[in-house]
Steps between C-alpha positions, in 0.01 A plus 500: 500500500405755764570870475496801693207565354322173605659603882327789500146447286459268792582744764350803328180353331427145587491571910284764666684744676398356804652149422839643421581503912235324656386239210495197779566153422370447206685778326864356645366136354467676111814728558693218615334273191583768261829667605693276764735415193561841352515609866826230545611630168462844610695411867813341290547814297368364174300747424718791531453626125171611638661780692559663124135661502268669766250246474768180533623702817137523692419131347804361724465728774136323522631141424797548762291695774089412494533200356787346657209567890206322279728226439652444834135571639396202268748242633436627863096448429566153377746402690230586813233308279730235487594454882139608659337120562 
């Protein structure tokens, strides 16, 4: 089961600085591998309790905003890669 604290080890520790906004393709390919479902979760209001501490707060606001552009950037890339002969 994912966590906030998963959400934002990832954001926090896992990607340089640099990755969190400009991480290119191959960052929206692992976020979308890793989160796309607790990111739907998230969307549907499931995860509400997490709104109970600081951390759960910044852990959706990540899910809901960044996350929710690496995963639409992923489906855009391969939906390109998919269409260019």
């Amino acid at each position: 089961m994912q966590t906030p604290e998963t959400v934002l080890h990832f954001w926090f520790h896992e990607l340089a600085p640099e990755q969190q906004f400009n991480g290119g393709s191959e960052i929206d390919q692992l976020i979308a591998e890793r989160f796309k479902e607790l990111h739907l979760q998230a969307s549907q209001g499931e995860l509400d309790s997490w709104r109970s501490s600081i951390q759960g707060r910044l852990a959706e606001i990540i899910l809901l905003d960044q996350f929710s552009r690496n995963i639409i950037a992923d489906k855009q890339n391969h939906l390109l890669l998919t269409l260019w002969p």
